[in-house]
Structures are given as structure tokens and as C-alpha cells.
C-alpha positions as MATLAB code, in Angstrom:
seq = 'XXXXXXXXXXXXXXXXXXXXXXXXXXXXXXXXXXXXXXXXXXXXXXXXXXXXXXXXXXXXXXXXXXXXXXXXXXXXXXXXXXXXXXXXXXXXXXXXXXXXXXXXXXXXXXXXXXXXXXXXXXXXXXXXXXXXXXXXXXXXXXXXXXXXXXXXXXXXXXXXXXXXXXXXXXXXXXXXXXXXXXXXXXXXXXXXXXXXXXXXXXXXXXXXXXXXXXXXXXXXXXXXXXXXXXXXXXXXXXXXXXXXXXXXXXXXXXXXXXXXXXXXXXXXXXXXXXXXXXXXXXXXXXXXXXXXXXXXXXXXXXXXXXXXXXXXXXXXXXXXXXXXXXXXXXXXXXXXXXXXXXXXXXXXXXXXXXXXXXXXXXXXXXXXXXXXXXXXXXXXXXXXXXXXXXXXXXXXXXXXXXXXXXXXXXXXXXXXXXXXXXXXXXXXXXXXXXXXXXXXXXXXXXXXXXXXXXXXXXXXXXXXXXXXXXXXXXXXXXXXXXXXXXXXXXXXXXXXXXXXXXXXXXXXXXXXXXXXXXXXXXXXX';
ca = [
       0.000    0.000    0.000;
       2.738    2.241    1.037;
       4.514    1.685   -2.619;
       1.412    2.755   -4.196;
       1.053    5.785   -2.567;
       4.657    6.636   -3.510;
       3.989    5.838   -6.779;
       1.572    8.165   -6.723;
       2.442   10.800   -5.033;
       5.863   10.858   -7.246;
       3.383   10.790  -10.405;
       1.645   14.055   -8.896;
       5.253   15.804   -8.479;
       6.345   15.193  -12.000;
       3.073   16.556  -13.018;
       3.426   19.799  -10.869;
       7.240   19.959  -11.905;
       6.878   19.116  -15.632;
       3.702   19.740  -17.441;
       3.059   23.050  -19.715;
       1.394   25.341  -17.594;
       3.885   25.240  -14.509;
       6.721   25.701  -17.254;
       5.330   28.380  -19.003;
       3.689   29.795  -15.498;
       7.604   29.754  -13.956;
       8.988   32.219  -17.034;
       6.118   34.366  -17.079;
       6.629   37.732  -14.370;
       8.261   38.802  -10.784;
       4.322   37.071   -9.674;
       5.000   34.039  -10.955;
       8.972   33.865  -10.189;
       7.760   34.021   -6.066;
       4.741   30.859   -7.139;
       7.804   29.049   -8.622;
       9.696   29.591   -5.543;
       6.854   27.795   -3.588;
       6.375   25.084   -5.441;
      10.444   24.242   -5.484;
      10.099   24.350   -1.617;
       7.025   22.461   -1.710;
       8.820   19.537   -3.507;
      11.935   19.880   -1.272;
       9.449   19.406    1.608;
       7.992   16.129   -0.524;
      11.124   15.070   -1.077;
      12.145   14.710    2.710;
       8.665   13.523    3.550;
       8.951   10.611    1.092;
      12.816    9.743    2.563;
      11.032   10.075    5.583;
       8.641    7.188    4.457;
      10.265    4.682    2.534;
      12.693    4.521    6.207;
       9.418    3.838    7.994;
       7.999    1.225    5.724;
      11.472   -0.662    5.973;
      10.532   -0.560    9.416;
       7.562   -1.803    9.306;
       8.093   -4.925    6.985;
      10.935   -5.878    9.209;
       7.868   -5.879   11.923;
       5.441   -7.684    9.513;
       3.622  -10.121   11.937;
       3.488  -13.963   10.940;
       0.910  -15.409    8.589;
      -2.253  -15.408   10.252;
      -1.389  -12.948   12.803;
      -3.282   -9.735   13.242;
      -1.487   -6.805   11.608;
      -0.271   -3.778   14.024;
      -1.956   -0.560   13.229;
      -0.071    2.381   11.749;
       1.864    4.547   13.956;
       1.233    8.029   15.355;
       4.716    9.162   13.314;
       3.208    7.531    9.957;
      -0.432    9.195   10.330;
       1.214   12.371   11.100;
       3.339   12.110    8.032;
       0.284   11.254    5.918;
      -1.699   13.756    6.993;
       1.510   16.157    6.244;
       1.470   14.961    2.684;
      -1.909   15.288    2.449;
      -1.526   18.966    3.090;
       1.260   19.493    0.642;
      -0.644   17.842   -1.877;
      -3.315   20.051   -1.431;
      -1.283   22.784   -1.310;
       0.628   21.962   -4.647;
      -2.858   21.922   -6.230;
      -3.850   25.216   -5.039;
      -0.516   27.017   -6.150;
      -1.088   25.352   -9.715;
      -4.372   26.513  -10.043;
      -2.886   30.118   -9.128;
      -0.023   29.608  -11.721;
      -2.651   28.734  -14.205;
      -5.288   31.745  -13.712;
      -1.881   33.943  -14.278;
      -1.201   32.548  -17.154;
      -4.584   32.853  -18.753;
      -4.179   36.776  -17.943;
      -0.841   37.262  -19.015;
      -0.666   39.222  -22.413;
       0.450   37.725  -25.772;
       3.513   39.721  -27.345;
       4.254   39.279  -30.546;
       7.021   41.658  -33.052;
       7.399   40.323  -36.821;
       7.077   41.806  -40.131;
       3.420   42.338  -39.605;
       4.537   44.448  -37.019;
       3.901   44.337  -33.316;
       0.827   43.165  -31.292;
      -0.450   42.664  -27.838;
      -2.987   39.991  -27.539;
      -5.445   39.113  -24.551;
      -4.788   35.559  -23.819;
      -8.399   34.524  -24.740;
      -7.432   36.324  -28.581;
     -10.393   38.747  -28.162;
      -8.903   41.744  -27.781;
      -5.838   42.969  -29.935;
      -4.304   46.141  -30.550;
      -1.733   45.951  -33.855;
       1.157   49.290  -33.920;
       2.068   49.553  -37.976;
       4.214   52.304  -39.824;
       5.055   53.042  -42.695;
       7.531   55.403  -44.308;
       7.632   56.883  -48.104;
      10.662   58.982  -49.272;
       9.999   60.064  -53.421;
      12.426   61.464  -55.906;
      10.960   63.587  -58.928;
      12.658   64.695  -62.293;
      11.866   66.235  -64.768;
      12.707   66.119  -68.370;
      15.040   69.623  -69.371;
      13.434   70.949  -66.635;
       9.488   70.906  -66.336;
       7.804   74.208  -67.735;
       4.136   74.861  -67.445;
       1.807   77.908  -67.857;
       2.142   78.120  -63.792;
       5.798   78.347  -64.032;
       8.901   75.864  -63.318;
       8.544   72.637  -61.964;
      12.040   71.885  -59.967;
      13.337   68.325  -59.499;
      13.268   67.347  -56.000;
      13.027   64.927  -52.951;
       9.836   64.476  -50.945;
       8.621   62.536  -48.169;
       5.531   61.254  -48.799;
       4.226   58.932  -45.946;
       5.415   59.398  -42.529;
       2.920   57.270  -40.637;
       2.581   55.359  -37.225;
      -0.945   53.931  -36.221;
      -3.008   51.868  -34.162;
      -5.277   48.881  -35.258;
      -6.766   46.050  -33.744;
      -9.890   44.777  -32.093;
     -11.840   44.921  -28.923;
     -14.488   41.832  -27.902;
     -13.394   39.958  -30.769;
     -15.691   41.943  -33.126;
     -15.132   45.716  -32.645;
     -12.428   46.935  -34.968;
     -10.406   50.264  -34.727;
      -7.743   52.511  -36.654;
      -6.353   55.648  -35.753;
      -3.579   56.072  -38.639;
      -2.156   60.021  -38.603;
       0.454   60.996  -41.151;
       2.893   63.472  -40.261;
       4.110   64.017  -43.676;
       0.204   65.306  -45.165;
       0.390   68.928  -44.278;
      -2.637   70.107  -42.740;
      -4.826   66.552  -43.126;
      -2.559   64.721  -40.353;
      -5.107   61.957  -39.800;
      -6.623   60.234  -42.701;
      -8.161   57.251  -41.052;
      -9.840   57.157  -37.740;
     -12.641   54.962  -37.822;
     -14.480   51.621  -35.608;
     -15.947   49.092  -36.961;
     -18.471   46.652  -35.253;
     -18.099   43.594  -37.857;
     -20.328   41.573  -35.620;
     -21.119   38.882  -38.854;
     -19.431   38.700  -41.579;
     -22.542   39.756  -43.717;
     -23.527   43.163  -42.126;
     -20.840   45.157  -40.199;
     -21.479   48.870  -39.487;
     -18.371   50.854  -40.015;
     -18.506   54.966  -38.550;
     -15.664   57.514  -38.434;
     -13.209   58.861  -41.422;
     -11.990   56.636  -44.298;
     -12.225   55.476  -48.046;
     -15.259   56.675  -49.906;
     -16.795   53.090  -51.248;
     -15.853   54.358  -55.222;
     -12.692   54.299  -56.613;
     -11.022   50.514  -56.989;
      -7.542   51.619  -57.166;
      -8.508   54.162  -54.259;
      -9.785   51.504  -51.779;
      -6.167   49.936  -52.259;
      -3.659   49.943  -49.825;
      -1.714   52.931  -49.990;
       1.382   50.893  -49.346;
       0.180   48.314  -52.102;
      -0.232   50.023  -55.513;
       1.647   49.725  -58.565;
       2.622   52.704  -58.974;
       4.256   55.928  -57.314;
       0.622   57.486  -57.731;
      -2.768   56.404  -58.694;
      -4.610   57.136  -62.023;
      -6.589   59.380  -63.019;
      -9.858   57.915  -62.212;
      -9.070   57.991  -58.421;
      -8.849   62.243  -58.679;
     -12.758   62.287  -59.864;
     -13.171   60.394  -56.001;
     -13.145   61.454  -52.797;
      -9.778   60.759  -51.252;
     -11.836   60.395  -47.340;
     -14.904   61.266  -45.893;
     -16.499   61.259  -42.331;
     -19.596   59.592  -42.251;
     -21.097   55.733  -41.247;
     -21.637   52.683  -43.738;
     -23.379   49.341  -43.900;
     -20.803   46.453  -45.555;
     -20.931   42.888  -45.297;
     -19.863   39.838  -47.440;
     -21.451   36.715  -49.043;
     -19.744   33.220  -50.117;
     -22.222   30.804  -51.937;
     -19.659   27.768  -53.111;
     -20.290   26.659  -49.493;
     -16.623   27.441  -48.089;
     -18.281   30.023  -45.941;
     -18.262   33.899  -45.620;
     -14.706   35.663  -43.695;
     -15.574   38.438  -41.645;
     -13.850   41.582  -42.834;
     -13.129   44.987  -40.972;
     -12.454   48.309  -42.667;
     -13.512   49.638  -45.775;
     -12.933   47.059  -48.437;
     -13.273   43.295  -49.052;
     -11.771   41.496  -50.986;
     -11.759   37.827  -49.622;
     -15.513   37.062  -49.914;
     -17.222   35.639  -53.339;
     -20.090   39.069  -53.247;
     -19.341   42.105  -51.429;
     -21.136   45.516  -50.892;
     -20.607   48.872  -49.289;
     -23.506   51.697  -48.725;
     -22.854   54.217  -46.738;
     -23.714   58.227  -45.907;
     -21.058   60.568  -45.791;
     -20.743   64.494  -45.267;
     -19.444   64.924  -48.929;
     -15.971   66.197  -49.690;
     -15.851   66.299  -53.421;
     -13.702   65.176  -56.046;
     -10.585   64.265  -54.549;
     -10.806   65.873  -51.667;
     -10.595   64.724  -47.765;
     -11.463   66.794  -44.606;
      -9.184   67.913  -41.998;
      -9.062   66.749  -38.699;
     -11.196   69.507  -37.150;
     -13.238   70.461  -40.894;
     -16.838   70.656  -39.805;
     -19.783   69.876  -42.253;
     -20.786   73.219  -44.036;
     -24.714   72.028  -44.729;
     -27.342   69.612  -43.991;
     -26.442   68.258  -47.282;
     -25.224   64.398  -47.101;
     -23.635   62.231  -50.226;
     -24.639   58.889  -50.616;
     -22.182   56.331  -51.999;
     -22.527   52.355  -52.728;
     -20.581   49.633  -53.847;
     -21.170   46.091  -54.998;
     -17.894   43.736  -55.739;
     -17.981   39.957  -56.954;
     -15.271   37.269  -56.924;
     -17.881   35.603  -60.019;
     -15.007   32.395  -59.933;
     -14.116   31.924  -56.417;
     -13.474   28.824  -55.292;
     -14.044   27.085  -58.569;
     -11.495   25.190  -58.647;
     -10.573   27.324  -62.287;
      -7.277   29.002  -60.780;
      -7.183   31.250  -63.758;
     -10.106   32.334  -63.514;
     -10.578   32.850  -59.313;
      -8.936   36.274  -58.989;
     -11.057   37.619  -61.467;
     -13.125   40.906  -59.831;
     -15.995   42.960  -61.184;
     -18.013   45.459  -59.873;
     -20.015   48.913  -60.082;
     -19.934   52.048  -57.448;
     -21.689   55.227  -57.643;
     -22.654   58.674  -55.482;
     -24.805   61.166  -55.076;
     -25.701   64.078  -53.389;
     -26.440   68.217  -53.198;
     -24.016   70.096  -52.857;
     -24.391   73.831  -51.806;
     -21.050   75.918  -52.528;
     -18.550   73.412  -52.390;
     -15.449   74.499  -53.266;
     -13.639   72.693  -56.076;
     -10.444   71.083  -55.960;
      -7.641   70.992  -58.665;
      -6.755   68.462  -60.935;
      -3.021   67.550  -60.866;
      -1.081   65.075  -62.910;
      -0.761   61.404  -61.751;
       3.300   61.025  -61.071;
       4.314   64.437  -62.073;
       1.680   65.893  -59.557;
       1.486   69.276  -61.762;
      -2.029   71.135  -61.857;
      -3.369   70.967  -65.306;
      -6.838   72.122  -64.325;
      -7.101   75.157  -61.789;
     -10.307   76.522  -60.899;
      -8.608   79.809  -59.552;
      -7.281   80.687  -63.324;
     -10.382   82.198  -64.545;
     -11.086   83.031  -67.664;
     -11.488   86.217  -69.416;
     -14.792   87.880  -67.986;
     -15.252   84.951  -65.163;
     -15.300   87.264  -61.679;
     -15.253   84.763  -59.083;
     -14.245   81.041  -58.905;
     -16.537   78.202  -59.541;
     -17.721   76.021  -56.903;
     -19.950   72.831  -56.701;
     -24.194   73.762  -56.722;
     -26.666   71.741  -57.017;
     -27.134   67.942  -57.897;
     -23.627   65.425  -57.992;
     -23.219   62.130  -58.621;
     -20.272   59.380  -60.177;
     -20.204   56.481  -61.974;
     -17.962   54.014  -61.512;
     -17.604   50.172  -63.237;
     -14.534   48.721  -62.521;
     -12.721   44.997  -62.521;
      -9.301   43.555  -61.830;
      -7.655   40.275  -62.677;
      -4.687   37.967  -60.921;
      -3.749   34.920  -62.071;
      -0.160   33.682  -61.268;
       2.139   36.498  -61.694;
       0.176   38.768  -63.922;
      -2.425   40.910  -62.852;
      -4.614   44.275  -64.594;
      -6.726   46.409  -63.651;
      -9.504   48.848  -65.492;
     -11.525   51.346  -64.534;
     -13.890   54.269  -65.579;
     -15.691   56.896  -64.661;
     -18.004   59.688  -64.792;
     -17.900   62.598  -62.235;
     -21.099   65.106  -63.385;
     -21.469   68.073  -60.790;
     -23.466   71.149  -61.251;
     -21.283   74.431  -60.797;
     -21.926   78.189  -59.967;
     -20.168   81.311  -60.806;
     -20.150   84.955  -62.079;
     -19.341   86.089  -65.277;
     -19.727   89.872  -67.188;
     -22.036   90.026  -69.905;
     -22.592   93.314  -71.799;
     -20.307   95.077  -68.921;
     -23.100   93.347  -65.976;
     -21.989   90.755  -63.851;
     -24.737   87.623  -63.882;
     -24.819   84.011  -62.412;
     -23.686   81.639  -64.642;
     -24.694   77.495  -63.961;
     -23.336   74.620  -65.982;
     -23.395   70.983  -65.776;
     -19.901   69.478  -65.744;
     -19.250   65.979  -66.511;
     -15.817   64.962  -67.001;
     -15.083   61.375  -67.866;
     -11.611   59.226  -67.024;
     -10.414   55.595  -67.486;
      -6.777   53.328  -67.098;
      -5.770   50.165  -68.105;
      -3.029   48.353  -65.737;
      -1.267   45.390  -66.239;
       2.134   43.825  -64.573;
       3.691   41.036  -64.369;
       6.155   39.571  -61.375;
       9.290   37.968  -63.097;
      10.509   36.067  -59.780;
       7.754   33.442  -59.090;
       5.761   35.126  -57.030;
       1.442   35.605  -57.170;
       0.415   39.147  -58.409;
      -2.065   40.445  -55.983;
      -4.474   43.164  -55.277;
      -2.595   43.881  -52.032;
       1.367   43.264  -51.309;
       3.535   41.324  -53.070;
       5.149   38.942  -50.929;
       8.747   37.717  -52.315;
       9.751   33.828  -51.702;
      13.216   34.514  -50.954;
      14.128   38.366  -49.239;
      17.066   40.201  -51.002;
      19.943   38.729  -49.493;
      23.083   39.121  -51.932;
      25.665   37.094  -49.725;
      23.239   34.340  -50.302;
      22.442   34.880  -53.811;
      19.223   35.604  -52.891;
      17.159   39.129  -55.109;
      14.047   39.875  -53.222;
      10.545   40.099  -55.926;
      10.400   41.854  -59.252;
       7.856   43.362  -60.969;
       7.095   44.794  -64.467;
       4.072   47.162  -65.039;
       2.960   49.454  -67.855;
      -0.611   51.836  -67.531;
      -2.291   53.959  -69.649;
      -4.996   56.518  -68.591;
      -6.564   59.750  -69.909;
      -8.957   62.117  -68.475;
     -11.385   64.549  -70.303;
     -12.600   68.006  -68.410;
     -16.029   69.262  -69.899;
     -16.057   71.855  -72.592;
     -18.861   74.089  -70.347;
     -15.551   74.610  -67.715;
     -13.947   76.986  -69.484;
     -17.064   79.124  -69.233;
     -15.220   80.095  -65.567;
     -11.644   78.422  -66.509;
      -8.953   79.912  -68.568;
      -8.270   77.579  -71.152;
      -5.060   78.826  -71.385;
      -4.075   77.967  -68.281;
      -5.686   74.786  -67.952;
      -5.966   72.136  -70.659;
      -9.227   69.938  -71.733;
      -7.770   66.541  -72.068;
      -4.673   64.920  -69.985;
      -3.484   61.420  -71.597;
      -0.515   59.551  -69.544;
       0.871   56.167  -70.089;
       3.572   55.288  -67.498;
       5.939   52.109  -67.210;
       7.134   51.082  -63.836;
       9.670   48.183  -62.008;
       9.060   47.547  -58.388;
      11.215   45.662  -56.661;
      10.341   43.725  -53.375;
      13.702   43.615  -51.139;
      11.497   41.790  -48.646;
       7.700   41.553  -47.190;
       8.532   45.152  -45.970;
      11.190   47.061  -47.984;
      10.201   48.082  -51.347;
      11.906   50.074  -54.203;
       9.935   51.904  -57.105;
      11.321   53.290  -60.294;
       8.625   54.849  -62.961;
       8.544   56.493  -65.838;
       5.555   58.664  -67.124;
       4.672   61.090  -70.297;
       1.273   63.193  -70.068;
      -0.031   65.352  -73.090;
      -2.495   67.665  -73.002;
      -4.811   68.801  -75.655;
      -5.431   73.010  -74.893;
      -3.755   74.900  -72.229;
      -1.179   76.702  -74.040;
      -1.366   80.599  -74.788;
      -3.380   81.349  -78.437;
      -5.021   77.808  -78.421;
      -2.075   75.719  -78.430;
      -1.448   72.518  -76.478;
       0.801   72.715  -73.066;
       3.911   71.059  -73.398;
       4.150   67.788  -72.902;
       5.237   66.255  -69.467;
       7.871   64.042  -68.539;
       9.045   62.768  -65.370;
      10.894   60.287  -63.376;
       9.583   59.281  -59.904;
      11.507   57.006  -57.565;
      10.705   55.855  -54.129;
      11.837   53.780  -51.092;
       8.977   52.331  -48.934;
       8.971   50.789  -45.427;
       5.981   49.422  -44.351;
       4.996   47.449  -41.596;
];
């Protein structure tokens, strides 16, 4: 009997000494340092009480009464032992259930090229710290000359961002992302997100209008230094709340999705109801809403192939967005060139009777189809859209100033394709390369090939207010780019981009044609 209860009682100590949670319990904090202390003197205390034992049992079978004798009972000295083990035991139990609850509150820390998080044991609350870091080059071909004056070559950082993501309760997602390097609009993204099912989440704050594709993309992620034209006839952000959710019908099962796109699920759609900031343009931290005046923006996105089993066919993407709203004075934001980032259509230049500048009055609204495709290493992109926006001004007539409306609708489009020489998938998002650049090891990082083409047409009725020789009527770029991918993180850009205009030259003539090489170097994490 006595060699079963050893038996068992050395079972219970490896158990205490050995399994996972006393291990990971005794290198967790100072706390759990002092419970490791207790349970070493706990065993020490076993250890004696067992030596203590096996000397009395020796005892005892040297004592063992003949066969068919009655057998002595235990001694005062062995109950009192027992009951002393007893105890420990007990009290071994107790500090491993402390050691345990410790360990189920101790935080998860994790640092990688995701960046770093801090987990609740239990997963259902995270909070995620990213960055990300731009520095661009710029030149211009024999120096860039436009009706506005000189363009000079020069350096420029872009993106200077650290922010906070993550999740609260498992289903309420945050971002607070400022950008030090954005002037005046130092926080682009501040939003939550309560994506409670994966079919209808109810996102409120600032963010992506639901309307541009190459817009919604990461802005660490595109394929260029800049976006298209198409994205400049979108709002860049807005303040507002909207309704987005996402369906899978092949039966592998919706993903739930924060934020303001998805691009996982097989249908997706955005509506939402936002204060309105016009084309391109994105409020200020502290901009309050000028009107009662709201814009109302939707999207609907399908994966058509997804999960087909056709692999050629599954990142194929199509889909339609569209706004509208009333605006009442809005002002009107210029038009710049995509890499260049020179103003080819300036509401300030007015034109030759036009007394005060134009602004957005009356009904708005865009329309935008769009697609993209990813198959392997290549992937494109297309997009179009029309931007149609009533404007007000002032113009002299016979030597009397009168209101003057119009109805503008410019029109854009692009075509994108690339191709990654090195293996990897083309994606919507980041590129990830198989092997990081690593020279020693004859290792290259990811590259990619890419070549766009994209034009944009400003209505005729604009030059009513505009001075047409200071702003021209059609911008057509086509750009060629190589990214490469030193690693999941580190990323170098090299493009190279002509625009020509049609107008915006003195006497009718076209403004001179723009060329430019943009470089960058991009950290993100």
C-alpha cells in the first residue's frame, strides 16, 4: 500500500514539476517567479517527507507479523506524516491553479514583419502598432515648364505614418492612422468598426469613400508611385457611417472583414452616408460639415469564380460604385497630374470675364464600373468613370456681372497590367517575395514589371469660368514602372511617365508635354 502511494504521489510531483502550464507559469513575471519559488520548496518538503517514508515502511516490513497474525496498526509518526502529505498535496494543487489563472491573464507579445501586437490571452482583444515610411524622388525632363511656371526636381517625403489597429471583444475593430508628412490633413483614417457577422458590419468615423477601386487599395500596395486618373474624380476620405458585409455561396463560408474594403468574400457591398468632400478631396481633422447636405455612396464587388477550382479564372473581380448628393457651394479642388503631380486644371485661373471662382451647386453624382484580374504572376486592372457636378459662378455680360450654372461631366479611365518575373502571385494587395534580397546568399528579393495607360477629359462648359489657357481639356498619360520587393517590408519603385495635353497653351495651343521620373523607397509594416 505504502509503494502505491509513492507511486503516486511521485506521479503528482512530476506533473506539478513538468507539465506546460507550470513551465510556461515559472517564465512568465516577478508574480510568478515568487509561485515558482513555492512550489520548489514544496517539492523539497515532498522530497524529505517521502525519505522520511520509505525509512518507515522498511521498518515496518521488518515488523510484519506472521501469517495469520493480526497486523499492528499504523503509527502516530506515519499518520502524522500522511496527513503532512496530504496537506502538501493540497497545497501543490492550489498554487497550480494560481499559476494557471496567471497565465490565462498574461498578455500575448508578438514583433514580426506584420509588425507588433499585444494579444489578450483569450485572442479577443488585440491592438496591432504599424508604420510606414515613403521617401519620393521627382525629375523632370530639361526641366518641367508649365503655364504656372517651373517645376524643380526634388526629394519628398511622402508617408510618414505610425498607427493603431486592432480589435476589442473579438468583433469591434479600430484605426487611428495620422500621417505626419500630409500637411494640414494629419489623420486620414480614424474609424471603428463593429463587424459583428461577416454579412452586415457597421463601419462609422473617417476613411475610403466606397468608389474608386484603385482608391480603396492599400496605400502601401499600388503599382505605382501614384494612382490614375480615375481615383482624382473620387473622394480621397470622408467622415460619415456605412453598412458592408460579405457573401460566399460555393459553401466554403463567408470571412468576416473589418475596414472599408473586401476582398476575400465571393459578393461584397458597401452603402454608406457621408458628409461629402468632393472630387478628390478629404477633410481635416477639425473640418466641420458646411450644410445639412449628405452624399450617398454604394458599392457592390464579386469574386464571379471563387473557389471554382478554375485558378485562372478565381482572382477575377468585377463590380459597379456610384454617389450622389447636393451640394451647396462646395469648393472645387484641382486636378493635378498622376506622377508628375502638376495642376493641369485650376479653378482659380479664370477666364477672361469669369469674376469669381466656380464652386460645386446643385445635384452630384459618379459612376464608376470597374474589374481587376490575378492569375499567377500577372495581374490588370480597369476602370472608368463619370464625375457630373453642377457648378456656380459669375461672369460679365454686356459690362453686368450675372450668375452663370453649368453641368460638368468629365469622364476618365486606365488600363493596368504587370507582371512579377521572380515566381511570385500578383495580388491586389502586397507582393510577398519567396526569398528576401539577401546578396551574400544569392538571394534578389521580388520583381515586378508594369505598364498603364490613362486619360482624363474636363467638360467643354468649364472653361465658361476656366482659362483655357491655363488649364488644358484633355490629360493622356501612359507610365511604365519596375518595383522591386527587397522583402515583405522594404520596397523600391522606379517609374517612368509622359502626359499630353490637348489646350492649355497661350493662343489655343497645347501645353507642353510632361515628362518625369519618380523614384521611391517604402517601409511598411
Amino acid at each position: 500500500m505504502k509503494n502505491f502511494k509513492l507511486a503516486l504521489l511521485s506521479s503528482a510531483i512530476s506533473f506539478a514539476l513538468f507539465s506546460p502550464n507550470a513551465h510556461a507559469a515559472a517564465n512568465q513575471t516577478k508574480n510568478q517567479n515568487v509561485s515558482t519559488s513555492k512550489t520548489e520548496a514544496l517539492e523539497r518538503r515532498i522530497l524529505e517527507l517521502e525519505s522520511r517514508l520509505e525509512k518507515l515502511d522498511t521498518v515496518k516490513n521488518l515488523q510484519q507479523p506472521v501469517v495469520g497474525t493480526t497486523v499492528t496498526q499504523a503509527t502516530p509518526e506515519i499518520k502524522k506524516l500522511a496527513n503532512e502529505v496530504h496537506l502538501l498535496e493540497r497545497k501543490m494543487e492550489v498554487q497550480e491553479e494560481v499559476s494557471t489563472g496567471a497565465a490565462q491573464k498574461t498578455p500575448i507579445l508578438e514583433a514580426g514583419e506584420g509588425g507588433f501586437k499585444i494579444s489578450s490571452a483569450d485572442k479577443k482583444n488585440q491592438v496591432r502598432i504599424r508604420g510606414a515610411v515613403q521617401v519620393d524622388n521627382r525629375t523632370f525632363a530639361n526641366g518641367q515648364t508649365t503655364p504656372l511656371g517651373t517645376t524643380p526636381d526634388s526629394f519628398a517625403l511622402k508617408q510618414g505614418r505610425v498607427w493603431l489597429e486592432g480589435y476589442m471583444f473579438k468583433d469591434v475593430f479600430f484605426k487611428i492612422m495620422p500621417d505626419f508628412a500630409a500637411g494640414g490633413n494629419i489623420l486620414p483614417d480614424a474609424y471603428v468598426d463593429y463587424a459583428y457577422h461577416p454579412s452586415a458590419s457597421l463601419l462609422v468615423g473617417k476613411f475610403k469613400s466606397p468608389l474608386s477601386l484603385e482608391r480603396l487599395q492599400g496605400d502601401s500596395d499600388g503599382t505605382f508611385l501614384e494612382r490614375a486618373f480615375p481615383t482624382y474624380l473620387a473622394s480621397n476620405r470622408d467622415v460619415g457611417v456605412q453598412v458592408h458585409g460579405g457573401f460566399n455561396f460555393t459553401g466554403h463560408g463567408a470571412e468576416k472583414v473589418a475596414g472599408p474594403i473586401d476582398t476575400k468574400n465571393q459578393l461584397t457591398y458597401q452603402f454608406g452616408v457621408f458628409n461629402g468632400s468632393g472630387d478628390d478631396g478629404s477633410p481635416n481633422n477639425d473640418a466641420p460639415d458646411t450644410n445639412n447636405n449628405k452624399e450617398f455612396a454604394g458599392r457592390l464587388f464579386s469574386h464571379p469564380f471563387q473557389h471554382s477550382g478554375y485558378s485562372w479564372v478565381e482572382g477575377l473581380g468585377i463590380g459597379v460604385a456610384g454617389s450622389y448628393s447636393q451640394t451647396n457651394g462646395q469648393a472645387l479642388k484641382n486636378l493635378a497630374t498622376p506622377i508628375g503631380r502638376d495642376t493641369y486644371l485650376n479653378y482659380a485661373k479664370l477666364a477672361t470675364g469669369s469674376t469669381i471662382a466656380p464652386v460645386a451647386n446643385g445635384d452630384s453624382y459618379r459612376f464608376y464600373p470597374q474589374a481587376y484580374w490575378y492569375s499567377g504572376p500577372f495581374g490588370a486592372m480597369a476602370e472608368y468613370v463619370v464625375s457630373s457636378q453642377d457648378l456656380s459662378g459669375k461672369v460679365t455680360v454686356n459690362k453686368k456681372v450675372i450668375g452663370k450654372n453649368i453641368n460638368q461631366k468629365n469622364t476618365a479611365w486606365q488600363v493596368l497590367g504587370s507582371y512579377v518575373l521572380t515566381g511570385e502571385d500578383n495580388s491586389f494587395g502586397a507582393i510577398k517575395p519567396i526569398t528576401p534580397f539577401s546578396p551574400l546568399e544569392g538571394k534578389w528579393g521580388a520583381w515586378q514589371l508594369a505598364a498603364r495607360y490613362s486619360q482624363l477629359d474636363v467638360d467643354s462648359d468649364t472653361f465658361v469660368f476656366v482659362d483655357p489657357t491655363k488649364s488644358a481639356s484633355q490629360a493622356r498619360a501612359w507610365t511604365i514602372g519596375a518595383n522591386w520587393y527587397l522583402n515583405s517590408n522594404a520596397l523600391i519603385r522606379a517609374d517612368y511617365e509622359e502626359v499630353s495635353f490637348e489646350g492649355g497653351a497661350s493662343n489655343g495651343g497645347n501645353r507642353a508635354t510632361e515628362k518625369v521620373l519618380g523614384s521611391r523607397f517604402q517601409l511598411s509594416f
